[in-house]
Every structure is written in structure tokens, then in C-alpha cells.
N, C-alpha and C positions, 0 to 999 in steps of 0.2 A: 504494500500500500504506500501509496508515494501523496500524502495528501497536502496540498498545496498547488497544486499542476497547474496554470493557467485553466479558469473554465471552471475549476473546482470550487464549492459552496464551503465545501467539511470546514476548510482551518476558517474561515471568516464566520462559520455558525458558531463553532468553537470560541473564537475570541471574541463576538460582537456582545455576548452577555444576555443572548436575547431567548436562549434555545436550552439555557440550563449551564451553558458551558463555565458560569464564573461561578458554578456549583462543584464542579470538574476539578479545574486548574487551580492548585494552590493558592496560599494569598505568595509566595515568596516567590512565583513564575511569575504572575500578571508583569506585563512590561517586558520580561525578557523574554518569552516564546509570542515571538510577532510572528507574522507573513517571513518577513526577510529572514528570519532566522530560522523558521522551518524550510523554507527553501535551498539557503546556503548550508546548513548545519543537520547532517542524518542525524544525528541522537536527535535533536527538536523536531524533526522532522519525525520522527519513530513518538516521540512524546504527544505530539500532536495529532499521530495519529489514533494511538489509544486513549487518547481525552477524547478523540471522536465518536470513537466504539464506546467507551464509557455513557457520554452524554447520550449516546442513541438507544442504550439499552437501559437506560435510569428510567422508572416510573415516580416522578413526583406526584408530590399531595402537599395543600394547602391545610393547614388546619391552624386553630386560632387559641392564643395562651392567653389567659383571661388575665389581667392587671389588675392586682387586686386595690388598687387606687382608683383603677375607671369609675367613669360616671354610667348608671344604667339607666336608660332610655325608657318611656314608651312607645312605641309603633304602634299605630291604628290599622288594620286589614285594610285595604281600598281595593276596588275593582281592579283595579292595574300592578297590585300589588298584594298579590292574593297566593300566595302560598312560600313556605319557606326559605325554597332558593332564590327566588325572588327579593323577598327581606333580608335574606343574608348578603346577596351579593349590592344591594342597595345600602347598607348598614356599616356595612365590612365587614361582617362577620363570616361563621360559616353557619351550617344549618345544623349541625352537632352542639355548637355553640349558643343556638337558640334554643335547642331542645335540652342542655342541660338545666338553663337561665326558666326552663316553660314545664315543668314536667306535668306529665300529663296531656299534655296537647300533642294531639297527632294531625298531619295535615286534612286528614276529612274533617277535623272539625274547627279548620279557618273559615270562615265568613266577615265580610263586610263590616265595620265598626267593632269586630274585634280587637283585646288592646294585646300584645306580647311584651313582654319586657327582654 
């Protein structure tokens, strides 16, 4: 695997930070494993390829650490805002997050002017 080639995406997914990769690469790489130095240099070259394979085979997950300083909200149900993924990704939260904050509510029993915290 020779990643860098002209025409090749791998090392610019890798280093643009958009695709997982600044999950990948060390904090002590960022800066020194560029384009130019996978190019010129086989070991960055071979590094950058297996940040590739890495970052392509990683399944992330988003989940949410509650602050136990936060301020907790109410949210009202609205027609346009009618079930949990919805409030969560409107809120910042996640829907794990809501359900721990709601116990007892399951999403068949959101409706309209209901309140969540």
C-alpha cells in the first residue's frame, strides 16, 4: 500500500481530522506525518498507511458525560420535535442521556406539550 499517490483521498482523510483520523494519529505525530512526508519518507509512508486501515475499521459512538455542574432544562414535545432523537440531537445530548434524566418514558408515550427534563 503506497498511500499518498497522486489521486489518493487515504492520507488527506487521515490528516484532515474530519473522518476520525485525529482519533488515529497520536497527539506527538500531528505536524510531523504531513503529505510531504509520507511521500518522501517509507516509514511515514507505512504509518500513514495503517492510520488508514485503522481509521477505516474504527466504529465510533457519540455518547454524553453528564456534568454534574450542568444546568437541566425543560423541553416541551412540539410537533416538529416529537421524539427523542430529535431532542437529543436539538439539545446536545444523546437519547441514552434523556432516558437516564426521564425514567420511565418510552418514546410511544411522547406527545405534544409534553415536558422532558
Amino acid at each position: 500500500m503506497q498511500i499518498g499517490n497522486p489521486g489518493d483521498p487515504g492520507l488527506t482523510s487521515l490528516l484532515s481530522g474530519k473522518e476520525g483520523g485525529d482519533r488515529i494519529v497520536p497527539p506527538a505525530w500531528k505536524g510531523r506525518l504531513t503529505v510531504g512526508s509520507a511521500r518522501a519518507n517509507p516509514a511515514d509512508n507505512i504509518r500513514a498507511g495503517v492510520g488508514y486501515l485503522l481509521m477505516r475499521m474504527t466504529n465510533f459512538r457519540m455518547d454524553t458525560v453528564v456534568d454534574p455542574n450542568a444546568r437541566i432544562e425543560k423541553v416541551t414535545v412540539t410537533a416538529s420535535n416529537n421524539n427523542l432523537w430529535h431532542i437529543a440531537r436539538n439539545t446536545g445530548t444523546t437519547v441514552k442521556n434523556l432516558q437516564s434524566l426521564n425514567p420511565g418514558i418510552t418514546p410511544a408515550q411522547l406527545n405534544t406539550n409534553h415536558c422532558l427534563v
